[in-house]
N, C-alpha and C positions, 0 to 999 in steps of 0.2 A: 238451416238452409232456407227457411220459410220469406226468411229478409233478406235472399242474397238479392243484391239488385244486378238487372240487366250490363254487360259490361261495356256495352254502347256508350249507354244513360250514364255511369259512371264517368267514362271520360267524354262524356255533353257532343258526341259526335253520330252522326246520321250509319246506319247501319252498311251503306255502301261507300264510305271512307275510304280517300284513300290510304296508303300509307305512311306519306308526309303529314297528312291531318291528324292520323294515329298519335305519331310521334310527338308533334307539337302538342295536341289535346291534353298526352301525359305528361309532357313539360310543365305545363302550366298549371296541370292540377298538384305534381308534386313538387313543385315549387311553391305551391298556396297553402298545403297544406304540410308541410315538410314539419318532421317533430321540434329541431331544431330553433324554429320561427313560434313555435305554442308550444313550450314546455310545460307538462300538464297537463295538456287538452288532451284527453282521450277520445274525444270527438273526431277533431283533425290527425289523433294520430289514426285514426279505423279508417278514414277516406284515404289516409297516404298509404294505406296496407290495401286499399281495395283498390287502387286505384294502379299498383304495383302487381296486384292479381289482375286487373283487365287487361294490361298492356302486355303481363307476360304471353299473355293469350293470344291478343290481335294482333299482335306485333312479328307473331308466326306463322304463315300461310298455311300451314297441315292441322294446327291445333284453331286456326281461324276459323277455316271450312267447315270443320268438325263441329265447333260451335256454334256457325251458319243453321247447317243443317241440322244438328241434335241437340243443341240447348247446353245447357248447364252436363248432360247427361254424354255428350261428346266428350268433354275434356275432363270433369269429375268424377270417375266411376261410383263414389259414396254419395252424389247428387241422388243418383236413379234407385241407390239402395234405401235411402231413409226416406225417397219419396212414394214409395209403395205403388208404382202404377200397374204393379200385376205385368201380364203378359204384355203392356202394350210402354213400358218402358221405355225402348228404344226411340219412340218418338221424343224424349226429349220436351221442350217450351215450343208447345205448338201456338202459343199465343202468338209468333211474327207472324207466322203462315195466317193464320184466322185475319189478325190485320193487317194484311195486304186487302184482307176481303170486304170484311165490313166495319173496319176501324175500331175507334176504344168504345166500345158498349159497356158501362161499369155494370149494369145492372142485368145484363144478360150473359155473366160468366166474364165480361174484361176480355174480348178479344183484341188485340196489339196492344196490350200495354206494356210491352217490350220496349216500345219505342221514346213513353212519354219522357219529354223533359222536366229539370229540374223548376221550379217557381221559383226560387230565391236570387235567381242570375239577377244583374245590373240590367233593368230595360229604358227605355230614353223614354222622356215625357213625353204628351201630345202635342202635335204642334197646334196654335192657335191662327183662325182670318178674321181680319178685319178690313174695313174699309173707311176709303179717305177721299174727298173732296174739294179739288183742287180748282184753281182757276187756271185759263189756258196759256197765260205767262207763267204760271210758276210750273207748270206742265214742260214747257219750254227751258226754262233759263234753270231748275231747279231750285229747291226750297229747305225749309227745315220745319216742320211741325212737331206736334204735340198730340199725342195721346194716348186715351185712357184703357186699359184693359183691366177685365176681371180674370186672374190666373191664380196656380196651385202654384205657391213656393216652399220650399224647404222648409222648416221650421225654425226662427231664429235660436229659439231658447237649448231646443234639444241637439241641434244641427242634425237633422232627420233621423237621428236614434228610434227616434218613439219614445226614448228613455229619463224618467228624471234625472236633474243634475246630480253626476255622483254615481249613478247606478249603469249596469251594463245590460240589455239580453242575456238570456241563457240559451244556446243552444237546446234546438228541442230535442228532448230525448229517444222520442218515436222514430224520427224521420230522420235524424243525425243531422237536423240545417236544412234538407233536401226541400224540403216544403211538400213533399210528394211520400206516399206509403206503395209499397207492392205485396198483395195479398195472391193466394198460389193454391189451386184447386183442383185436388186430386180428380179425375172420371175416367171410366175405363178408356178412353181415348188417347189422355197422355194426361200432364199435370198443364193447367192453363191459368196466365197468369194477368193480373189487371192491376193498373196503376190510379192512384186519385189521387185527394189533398191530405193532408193529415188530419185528422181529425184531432188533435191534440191543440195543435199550431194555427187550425186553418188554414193550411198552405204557407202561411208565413215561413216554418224554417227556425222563425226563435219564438220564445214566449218572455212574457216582458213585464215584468211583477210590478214593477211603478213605473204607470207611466208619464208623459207629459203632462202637465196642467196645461199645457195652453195647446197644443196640438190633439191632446188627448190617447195618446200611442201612434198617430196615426205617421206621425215625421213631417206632414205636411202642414200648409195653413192655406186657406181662400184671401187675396189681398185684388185691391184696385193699385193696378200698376201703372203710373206715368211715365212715358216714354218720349224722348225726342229722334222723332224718326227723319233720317235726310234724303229726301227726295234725289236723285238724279238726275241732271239736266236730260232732256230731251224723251223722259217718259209719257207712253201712249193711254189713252183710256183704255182700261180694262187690265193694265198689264199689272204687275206687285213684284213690290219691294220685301224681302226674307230679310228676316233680323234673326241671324241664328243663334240659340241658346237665350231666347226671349219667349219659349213659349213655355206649357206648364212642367216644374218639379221631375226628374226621371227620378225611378223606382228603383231601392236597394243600392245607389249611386248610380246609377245610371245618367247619364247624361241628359241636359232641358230638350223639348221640342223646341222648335222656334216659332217664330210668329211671323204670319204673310197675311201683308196689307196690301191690300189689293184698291189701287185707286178710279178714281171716275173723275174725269177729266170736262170739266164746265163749256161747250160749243163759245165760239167769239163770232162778235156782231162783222168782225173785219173779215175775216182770216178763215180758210180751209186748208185744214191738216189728212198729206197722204205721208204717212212714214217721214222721211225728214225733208219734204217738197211743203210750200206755202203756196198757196191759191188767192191772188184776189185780182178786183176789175178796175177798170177804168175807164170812165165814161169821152170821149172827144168829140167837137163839135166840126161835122164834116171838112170846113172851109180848115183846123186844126189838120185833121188830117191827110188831106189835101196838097196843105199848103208845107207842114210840120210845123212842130213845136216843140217846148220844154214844159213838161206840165213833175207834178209835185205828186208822190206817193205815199202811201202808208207800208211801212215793213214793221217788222219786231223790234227792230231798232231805235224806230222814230220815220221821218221824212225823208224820203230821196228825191233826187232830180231825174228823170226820165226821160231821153230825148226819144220822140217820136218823128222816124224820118218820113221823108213828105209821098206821097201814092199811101199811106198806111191805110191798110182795109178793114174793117172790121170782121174782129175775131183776130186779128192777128194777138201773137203769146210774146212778154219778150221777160229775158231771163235777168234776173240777179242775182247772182253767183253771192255764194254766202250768207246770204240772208234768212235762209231754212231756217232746221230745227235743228240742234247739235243730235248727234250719235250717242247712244247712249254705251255703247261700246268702244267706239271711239274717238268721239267730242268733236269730231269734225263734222261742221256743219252742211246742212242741204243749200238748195236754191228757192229762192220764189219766182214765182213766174206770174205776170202782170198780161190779164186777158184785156184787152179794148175793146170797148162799144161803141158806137159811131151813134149819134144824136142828130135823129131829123128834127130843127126848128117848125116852132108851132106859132101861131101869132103872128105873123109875118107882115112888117109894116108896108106900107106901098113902094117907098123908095127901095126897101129891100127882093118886093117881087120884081122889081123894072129889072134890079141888077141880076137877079136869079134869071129873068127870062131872056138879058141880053147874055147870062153864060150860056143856058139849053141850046140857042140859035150857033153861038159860036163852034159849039160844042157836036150840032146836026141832031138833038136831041126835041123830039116831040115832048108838048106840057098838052093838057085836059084843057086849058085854057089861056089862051096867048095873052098875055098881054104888052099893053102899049107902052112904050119910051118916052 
């Protein structure tokens, strides 16, 4: 009874389950571990008989409660006899109650380690950031770069065994795989129970007689990994591109992290970027303005014609549809929008002030100083 483990922990579900989760949980454990699938393994066959005692338990609302509240000593009357707790018995595995309170303390008696989970489950790798350097067309139009990361891969030789060619894991004999031990301690109080690693296994779950030459047991290896990553048309500074299943090695099979490259987008001499809107000027020379014109612009495109109708003031905005920054959701592009500045003439020849002063006259407009025709 010393090793019965929690029957939570057994089918890897949280003590407040419900009982769809129940059912599934023991689905899959006695499917994985079914005798039929390991013939021989007396390992897998003791988790598909424990696993067959947890469910007949939780899977009943009166022997569930029972077990809620009294432990092993609810539903096993022989639990609380071979555990000698004296008069105070009936409490059962006070170790949940204690960890609701002050969680798993190993070293001060194991309060909740009722709860602990298994180490050997499949966990996904970490994911990795990087960052990338673009200029503000290829921020725009979208690109394809190159590069380099240092990440944790599988191992080729072993394919993440740990194991030499040839050779398997053993199941560890302590822990039965679990990577986890449960130790159980008699005090006038009740029996209180704490969960850790194996000391056998080190939490591993298997032990592993030969192992890798080139990984070392570990299953994994450190590589510099080249990568061509493709930018998306119309991405912003600061924003990142996930490449899933590109970051490091998951554990036990577990599935890779990914990797988020996070770009920085180069400012332009021309061009101001708001979301998929473009920002630039253009300077006219009053009597243009005035008068109108067709003057020539700069877009992402190349050059456009721009008519400027005649009264045009400065500061006036005018639109060109299309010429943005694509979506990067959905590739349809912004506008840009062309600001004018009016240009007062400097330099002013004589024949040019006569004509300017016979406008101001026509015009009922005072100058600083008249002059002659």
């Amino acid at each position: 009874m010393a090793d019965k483990r929690d029957y939570y922990e057994v089918l890897g579900v949280k003590k407040g389950a419900s009982e769809d989760e129940i059912k599934k949980a023991y689905r899959k454990a006695a499917k994985e571990n079914h005798p039929d699938l390991h013939p021989g393994d007396k390992a897998a066959e003791a988790r598909f008989k424990e696993a067959n005692e947890a469910y007949a338990v939780l899977s009943d609302p009166d022997k569930r409660a029972k077990y809620d509240q009294f432990g092993f000593a609810g539903v096993d009357p022989n639990f609380a006899a071979s555990a000698g707790a004296g008069g105070f018995e009936g409490f059962g595995d006070l170790g949940d109650i204690f960890g609701d309170i002050f969680g798993n303390f190993g070293g001060f008696g194991g309060f909740g380690g009722g709860r602990q989970q298994t180490r050997t489950g499949p966990r996904r790798g970490e994911s990795l950031r990087a960052r990338m350097t673009l200029t503000f067309e290829e921020a725009v139009f979208g690109c394809k770069k190159d590069i380099t990361i240092p990440r944790v891969e599988q191992c080729p030789d072993c394919k993440g065994t740990g194991c030499q060619s040839g050779t398997t894991p053993e199941v560890c004999p302590q822990c039965r795989g679990t990577g986890t031990v449960r130790t159980q301690q008699r005090t006038p109080f009740g029996v209180f129970q704490s969960s850790g690693p194996c000391p056998k296994c080190g939490g591993a779950g298997k032990i592993i007689h030969s192992p890798c030459s080139k990984c070392r047991g570990s299953g994994t290896v450190h590589t510099q990994k080249k990568l061509n990553v493709t930018i998306p048309a119309g991405i912003d500074d600061g924003e990142t591109v996930s490449l899933r299943g590109q970051g490091n090695a998951g554990v036990n099979g577990g599935p890779a992290g990914d990797l988020l490259v996070q770009v920085q987008v180069k400012p332009s001499a021309t061009f101001q970027r708001e979301g998929t809107s473009i920002y630039t000027t253009a300077e006219l020379g009053f009597v243009q303005a005035a008068l109108g014109t067709e003057i020539k612009v700069p877009t992402l495109d190349g050059e456009v014609s721009l008519n400027i109708p005649e009264g045009t003031q400065t500061g006036a905005v005018f639109r060109l549809r299309g010429k943005g920054v694509p979506s990067v959701r959905t590739g349809l592009r912004g506008d840009q929008f062309v600001t004018v500045n009016l240009q007062t003439p400097k330099a002013l020849s004589k024949k040019q002030r006569e004509l300017l002063q016979e406008f101001a006259d026509l015009a009922g407009e005072k100058t600083k100083k008249k002059w002659k025709l």
